[in-house]
DRENDRENBA-576486 format. One line per 4 residues: number of its first residue (from 1); their letters; for each residue z, y, x of N, C-alpha, C. Coordinates in Angstrom, 3 decimals. Layout:
<sites>
NUM> a> Z,Y,X,Z,Y,X,Z,Y,X | ...
</sites>
This chain:
<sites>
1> xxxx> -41.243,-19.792,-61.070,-40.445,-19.002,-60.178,-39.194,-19.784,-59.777 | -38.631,-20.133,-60.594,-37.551,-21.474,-60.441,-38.063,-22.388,-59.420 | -38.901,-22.898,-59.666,-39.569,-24.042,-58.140,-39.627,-23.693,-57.665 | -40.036,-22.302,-57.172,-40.092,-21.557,-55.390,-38.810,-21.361,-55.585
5> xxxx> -38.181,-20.868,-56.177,-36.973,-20.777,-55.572,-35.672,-21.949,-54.798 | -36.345,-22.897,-55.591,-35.649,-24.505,-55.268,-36.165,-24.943,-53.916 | -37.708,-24.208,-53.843,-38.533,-25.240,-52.331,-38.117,-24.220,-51.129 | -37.460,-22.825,-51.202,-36.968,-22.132,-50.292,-35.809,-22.209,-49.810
9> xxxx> -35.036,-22.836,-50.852,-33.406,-23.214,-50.556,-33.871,-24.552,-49.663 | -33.846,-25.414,-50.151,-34.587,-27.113,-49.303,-34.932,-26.791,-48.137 | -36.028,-25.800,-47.956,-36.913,-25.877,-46.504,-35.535,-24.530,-45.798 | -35.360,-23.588,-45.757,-34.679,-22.771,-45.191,-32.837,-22.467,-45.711
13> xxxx> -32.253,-23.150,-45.952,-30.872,-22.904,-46.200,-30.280,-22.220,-45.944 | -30.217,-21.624,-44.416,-30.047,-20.796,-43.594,-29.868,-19.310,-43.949 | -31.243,-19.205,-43.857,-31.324,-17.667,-44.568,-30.718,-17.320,-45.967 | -30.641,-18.641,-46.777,-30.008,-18.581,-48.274,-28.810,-18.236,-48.092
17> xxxx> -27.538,-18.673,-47.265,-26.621,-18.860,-46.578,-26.064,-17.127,-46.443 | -27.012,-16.967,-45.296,-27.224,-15.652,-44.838,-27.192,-14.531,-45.681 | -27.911,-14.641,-46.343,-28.547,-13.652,-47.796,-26.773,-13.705,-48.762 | -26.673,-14.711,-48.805,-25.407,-14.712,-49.928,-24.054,-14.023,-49.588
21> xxxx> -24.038,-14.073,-47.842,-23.241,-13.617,-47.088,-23.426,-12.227,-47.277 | -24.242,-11.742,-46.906,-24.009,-10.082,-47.130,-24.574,-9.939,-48.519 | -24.805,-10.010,-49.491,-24.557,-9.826,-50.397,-22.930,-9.774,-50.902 | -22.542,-10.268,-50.276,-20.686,-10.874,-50.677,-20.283,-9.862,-50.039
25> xxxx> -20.271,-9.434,-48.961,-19.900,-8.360,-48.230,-19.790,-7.232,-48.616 | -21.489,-6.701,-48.841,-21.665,-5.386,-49.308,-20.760,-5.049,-50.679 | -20.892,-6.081,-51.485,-20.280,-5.903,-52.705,-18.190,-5.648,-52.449 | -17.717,-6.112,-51.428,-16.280,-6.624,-51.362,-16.097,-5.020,-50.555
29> xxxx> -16.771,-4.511,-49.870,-17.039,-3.442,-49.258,-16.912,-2.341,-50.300 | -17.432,-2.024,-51.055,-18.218,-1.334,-51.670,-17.195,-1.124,-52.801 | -16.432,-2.531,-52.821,-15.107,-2.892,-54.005,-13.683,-2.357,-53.404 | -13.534,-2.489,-52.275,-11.954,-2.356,-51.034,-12.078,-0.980,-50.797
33> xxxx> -10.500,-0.070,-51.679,-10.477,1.277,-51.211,-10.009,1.070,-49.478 | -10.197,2.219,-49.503,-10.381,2.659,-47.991,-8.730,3.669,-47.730 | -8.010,3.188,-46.985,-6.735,3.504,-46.919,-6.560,4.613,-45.762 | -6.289,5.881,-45.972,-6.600,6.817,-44.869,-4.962,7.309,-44.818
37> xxxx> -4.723,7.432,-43.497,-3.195,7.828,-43.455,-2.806,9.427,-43.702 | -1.687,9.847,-44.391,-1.243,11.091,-44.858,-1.553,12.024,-43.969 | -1.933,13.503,-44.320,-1.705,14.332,-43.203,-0.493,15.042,-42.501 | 0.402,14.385,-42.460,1.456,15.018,-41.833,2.110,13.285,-41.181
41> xxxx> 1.553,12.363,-41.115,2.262,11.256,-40.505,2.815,10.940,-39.055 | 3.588,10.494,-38.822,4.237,10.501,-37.441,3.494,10.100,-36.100 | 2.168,9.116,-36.638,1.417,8.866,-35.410,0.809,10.089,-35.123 | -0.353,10.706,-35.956,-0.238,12.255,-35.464,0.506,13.197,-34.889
45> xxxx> 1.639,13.275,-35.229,2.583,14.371,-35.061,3.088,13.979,-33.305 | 3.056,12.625,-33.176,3.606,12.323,-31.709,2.660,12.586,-30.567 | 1.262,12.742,-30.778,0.621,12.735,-30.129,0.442,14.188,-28.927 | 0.067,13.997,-27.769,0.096,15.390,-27.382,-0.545,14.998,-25.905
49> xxxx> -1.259,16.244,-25.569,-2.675,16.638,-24.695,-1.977,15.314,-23.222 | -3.085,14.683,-22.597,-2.942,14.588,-21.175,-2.602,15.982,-20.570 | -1.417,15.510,-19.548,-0.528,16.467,-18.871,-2.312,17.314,-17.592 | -1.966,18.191,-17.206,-3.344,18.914,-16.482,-3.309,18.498,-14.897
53> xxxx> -4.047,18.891,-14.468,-3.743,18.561,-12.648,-2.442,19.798,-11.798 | -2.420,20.957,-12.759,-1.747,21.168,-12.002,-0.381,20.576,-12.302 | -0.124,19.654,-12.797,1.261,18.602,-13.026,1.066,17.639,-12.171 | 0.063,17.318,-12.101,-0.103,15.973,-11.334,-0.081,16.517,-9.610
57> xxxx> 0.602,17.446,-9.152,-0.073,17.772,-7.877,1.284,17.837,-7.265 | 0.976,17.194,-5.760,2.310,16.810,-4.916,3.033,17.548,-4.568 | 4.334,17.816,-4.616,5.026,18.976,-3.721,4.811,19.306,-2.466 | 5.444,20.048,-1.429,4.969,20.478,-0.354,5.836,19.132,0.318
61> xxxx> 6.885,18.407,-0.182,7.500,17.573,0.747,6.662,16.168,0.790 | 6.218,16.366,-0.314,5.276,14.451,-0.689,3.932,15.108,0.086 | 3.438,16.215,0.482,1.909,16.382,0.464,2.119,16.311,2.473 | 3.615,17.289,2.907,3.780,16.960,3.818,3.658,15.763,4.927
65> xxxx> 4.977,14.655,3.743,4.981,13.418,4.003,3.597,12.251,4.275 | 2.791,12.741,3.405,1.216,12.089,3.376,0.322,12.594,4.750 | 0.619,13.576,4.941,-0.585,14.409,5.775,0.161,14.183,7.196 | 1.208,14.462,7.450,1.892,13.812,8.788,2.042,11.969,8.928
69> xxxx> 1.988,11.398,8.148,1.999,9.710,8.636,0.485,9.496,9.394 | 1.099,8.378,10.032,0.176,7.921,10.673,-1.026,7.199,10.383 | -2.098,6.886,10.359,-3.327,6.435,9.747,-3.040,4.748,9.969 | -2.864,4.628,11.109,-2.913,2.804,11.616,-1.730,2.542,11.994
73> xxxx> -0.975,2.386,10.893,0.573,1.420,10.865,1.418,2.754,11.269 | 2.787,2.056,11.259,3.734,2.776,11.851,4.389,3.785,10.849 | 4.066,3.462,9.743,4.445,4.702,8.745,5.699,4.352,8.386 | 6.620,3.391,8.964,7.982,3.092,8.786,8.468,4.168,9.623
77> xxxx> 7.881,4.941,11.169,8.562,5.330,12.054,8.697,6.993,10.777 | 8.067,7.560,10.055,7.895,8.513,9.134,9.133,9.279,8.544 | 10.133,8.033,8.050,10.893,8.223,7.118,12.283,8.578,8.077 | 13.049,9.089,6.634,14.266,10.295,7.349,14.977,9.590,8.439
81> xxxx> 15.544,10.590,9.463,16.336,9.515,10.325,16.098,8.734,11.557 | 14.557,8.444,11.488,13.787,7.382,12.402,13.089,8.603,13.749 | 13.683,8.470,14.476,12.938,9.426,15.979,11.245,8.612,16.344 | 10.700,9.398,16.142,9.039,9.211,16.840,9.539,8.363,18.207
85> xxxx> 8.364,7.442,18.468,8.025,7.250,19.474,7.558,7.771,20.384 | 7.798,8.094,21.947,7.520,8.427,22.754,6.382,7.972,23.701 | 6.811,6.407,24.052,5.726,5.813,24.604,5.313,4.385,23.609 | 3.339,4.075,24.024,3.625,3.020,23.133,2.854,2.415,24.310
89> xxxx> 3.541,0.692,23.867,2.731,-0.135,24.921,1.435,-1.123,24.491 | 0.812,-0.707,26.001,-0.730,-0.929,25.507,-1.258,-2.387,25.871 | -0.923,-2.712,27.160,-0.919,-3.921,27.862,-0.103,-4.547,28.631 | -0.655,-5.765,29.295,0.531,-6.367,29.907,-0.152,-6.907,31.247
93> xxxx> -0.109,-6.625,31.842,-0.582,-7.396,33.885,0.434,-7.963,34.292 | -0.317,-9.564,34.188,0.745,-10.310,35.229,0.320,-11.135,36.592 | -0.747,-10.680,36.786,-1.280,-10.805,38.429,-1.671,-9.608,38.848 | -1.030,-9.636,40.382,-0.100,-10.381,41.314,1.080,-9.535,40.921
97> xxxx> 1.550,-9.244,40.025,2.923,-9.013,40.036,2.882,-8.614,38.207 | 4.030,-8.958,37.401,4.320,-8.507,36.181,4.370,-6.762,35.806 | 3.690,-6.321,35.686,3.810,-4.944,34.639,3.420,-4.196,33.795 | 4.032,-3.061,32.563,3.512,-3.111,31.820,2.549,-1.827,31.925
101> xxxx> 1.644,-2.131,30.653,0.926,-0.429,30.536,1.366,0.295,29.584 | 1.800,1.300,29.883,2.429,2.370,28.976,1.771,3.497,28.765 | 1.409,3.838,27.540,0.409,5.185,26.911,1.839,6.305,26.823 | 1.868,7.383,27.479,3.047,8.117,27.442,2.766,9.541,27.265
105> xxxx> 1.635,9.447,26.208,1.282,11.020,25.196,0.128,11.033,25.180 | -0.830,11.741,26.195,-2.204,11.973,25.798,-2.776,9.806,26.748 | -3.942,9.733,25.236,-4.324,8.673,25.764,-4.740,8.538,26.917 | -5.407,9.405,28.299,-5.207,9.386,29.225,-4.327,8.961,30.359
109> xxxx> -3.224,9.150,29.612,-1.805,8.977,30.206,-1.291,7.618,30.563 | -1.724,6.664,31.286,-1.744,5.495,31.087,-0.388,4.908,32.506 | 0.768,4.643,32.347,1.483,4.296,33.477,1.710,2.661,33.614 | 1.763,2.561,35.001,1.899,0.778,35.231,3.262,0.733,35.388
113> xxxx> 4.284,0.379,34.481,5.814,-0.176,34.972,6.118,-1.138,35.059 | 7.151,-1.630,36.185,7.253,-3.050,36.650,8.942,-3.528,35.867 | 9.295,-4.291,36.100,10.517,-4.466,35.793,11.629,-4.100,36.747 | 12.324,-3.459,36.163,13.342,-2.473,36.471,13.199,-0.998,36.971
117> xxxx> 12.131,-0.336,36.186,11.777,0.740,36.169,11.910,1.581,35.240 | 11.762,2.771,34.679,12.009,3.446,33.908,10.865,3.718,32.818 | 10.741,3.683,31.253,9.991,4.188,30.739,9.986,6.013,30.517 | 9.103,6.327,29.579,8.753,7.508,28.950,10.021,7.606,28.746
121> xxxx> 11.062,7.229,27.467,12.046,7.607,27.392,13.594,7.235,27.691 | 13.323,6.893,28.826,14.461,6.644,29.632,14.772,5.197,29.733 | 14.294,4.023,29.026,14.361,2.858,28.649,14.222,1.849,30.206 | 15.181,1.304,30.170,14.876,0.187,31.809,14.188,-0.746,31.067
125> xxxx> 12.918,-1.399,32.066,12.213,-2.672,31.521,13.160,-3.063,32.271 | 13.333,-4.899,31.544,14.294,-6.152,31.925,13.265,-7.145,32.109 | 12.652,-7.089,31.208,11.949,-8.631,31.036,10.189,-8.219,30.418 | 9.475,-8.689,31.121,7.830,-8.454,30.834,7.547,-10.154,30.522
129> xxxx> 6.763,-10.030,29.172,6.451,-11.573,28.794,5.099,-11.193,28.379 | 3.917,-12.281,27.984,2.739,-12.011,27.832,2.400,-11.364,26.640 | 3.098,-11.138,25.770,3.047,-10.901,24.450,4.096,-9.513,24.201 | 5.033,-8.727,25.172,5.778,-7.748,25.412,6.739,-7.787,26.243
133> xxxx> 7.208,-6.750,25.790,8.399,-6.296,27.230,10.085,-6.214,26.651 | 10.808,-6.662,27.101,12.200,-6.257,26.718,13.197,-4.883,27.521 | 13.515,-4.111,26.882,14.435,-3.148,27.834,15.271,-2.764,27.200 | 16.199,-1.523,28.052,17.746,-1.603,27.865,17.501,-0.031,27.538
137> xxxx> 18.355,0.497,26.549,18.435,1.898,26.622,19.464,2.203,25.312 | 20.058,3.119,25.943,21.830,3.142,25.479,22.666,2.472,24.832 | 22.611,1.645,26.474,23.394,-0.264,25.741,22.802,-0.887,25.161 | 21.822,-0.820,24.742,20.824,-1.892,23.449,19.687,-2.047,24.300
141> xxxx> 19.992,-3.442,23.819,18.389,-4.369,24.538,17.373,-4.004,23.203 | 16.139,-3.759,23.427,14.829,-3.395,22.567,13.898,-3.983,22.940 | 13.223,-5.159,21.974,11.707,-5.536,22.455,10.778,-4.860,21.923 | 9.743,-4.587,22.112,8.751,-4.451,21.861,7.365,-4.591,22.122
145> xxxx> 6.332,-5.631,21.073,5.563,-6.683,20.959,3.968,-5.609,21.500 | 3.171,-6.027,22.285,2.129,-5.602,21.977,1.323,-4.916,20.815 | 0.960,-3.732,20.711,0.169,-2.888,19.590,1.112,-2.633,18.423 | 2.754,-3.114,18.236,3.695,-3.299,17.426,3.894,-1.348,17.358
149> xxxx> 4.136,-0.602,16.122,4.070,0.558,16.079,5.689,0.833,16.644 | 7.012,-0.091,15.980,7.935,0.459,16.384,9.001,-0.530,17.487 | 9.963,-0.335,17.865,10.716,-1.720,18.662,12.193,-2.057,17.710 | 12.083,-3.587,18.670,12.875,-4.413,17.356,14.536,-3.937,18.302
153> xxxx> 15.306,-3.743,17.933,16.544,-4.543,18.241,17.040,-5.830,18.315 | 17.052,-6.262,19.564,17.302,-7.415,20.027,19.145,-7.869,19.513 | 18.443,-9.024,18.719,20.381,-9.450,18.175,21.366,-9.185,19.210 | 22.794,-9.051,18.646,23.738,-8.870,19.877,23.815,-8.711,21.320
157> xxxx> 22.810,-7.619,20.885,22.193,-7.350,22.975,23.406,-5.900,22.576 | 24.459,-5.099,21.423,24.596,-3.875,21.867,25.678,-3.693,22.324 | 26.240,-2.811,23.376,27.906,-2.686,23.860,28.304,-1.872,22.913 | 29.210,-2.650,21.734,29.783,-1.592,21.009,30.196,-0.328,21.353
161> xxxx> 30.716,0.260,22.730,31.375,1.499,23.178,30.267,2.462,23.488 | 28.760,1.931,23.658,27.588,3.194,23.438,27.198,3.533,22.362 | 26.339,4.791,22.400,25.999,4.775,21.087,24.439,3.904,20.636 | 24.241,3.867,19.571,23.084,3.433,18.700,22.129,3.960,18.564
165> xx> 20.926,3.709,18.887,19.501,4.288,18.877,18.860,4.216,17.867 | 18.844,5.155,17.007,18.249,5.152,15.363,16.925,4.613,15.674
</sites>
């Protein structure tokens, strides 16, 4: 029994290896108390339920705020302070003469303005370029870029003595 046992170690080590390993285990297992924490300990005691949905649910001003923005950009024009846009510009024609296309409520609504004409909201075009239009409206020069949701203020275009267009 000794010789098989010598010609199984030689040819397979492996499994000898193996075998000795959980043997060592089971026994160290079997030996190692098992440390269970008190019943009154502080990790228990801190613990407490996920909050429910009706916590998690938006007020009427955040659910507002969500459901009135706009889907495709423009959700800067949203926030307190900022006046909606009136007209937005759609295109630009510059044969045989420069002007722009202006969407001025229902998409139907499509107007051709030339330079020095009046927009939707009172705004004089100045300047039509291929890429947008520049205009004037209460003292402040305003560009605004093709498909751009809101208009920029043009640097030191404003007469301090008008007022400011939020």
């Amino acid at each position: 029994m000794l010789m098989r046992l010598a010609e199984l170690i030689q040819r397979d080590p492996l499994l000898i290896w193996g075998l000795a390993g959980l043997v060592t285990g089971a026994a160290l297992g079997l030996g190692w108390p098992v440390s269970v924490p008190p019943s009154g300990s502080q990790h228990v005691q801190q613990w407490t339920p996920p909050p429910t949905l009706a916590d998690l649910r938006a007020t009427e001003k955040e659910f507002s705020t969500a459901r009135d923005a706009p889907v495709w950009g423009g959700a800067a024009g949203s926030a307190a302070g900022v006046k909606p846009t009136v007209w937005r510009l759609a295109g630009i024609i510059t044969h045989p003469f420069p002007a722009a296309l202006v969407f001025s409520g229902e998409p139907t609504d499509v107007v051709q303005i030339r330079i020095g004409e009046s927009l939707p909201d009172g705004g004089v075009i100045k300047e039509i370029a291929a890429s947008g239009v520049v205009y004037a409206l209460e003292g402040c020069n305003y560009g605004r870029d093709l498909y751009a949701p809101t208009e920029s203020a043009i640097k030191g275009s404003c007469d301090p003595a008008s007022p400011v267009k939020n």
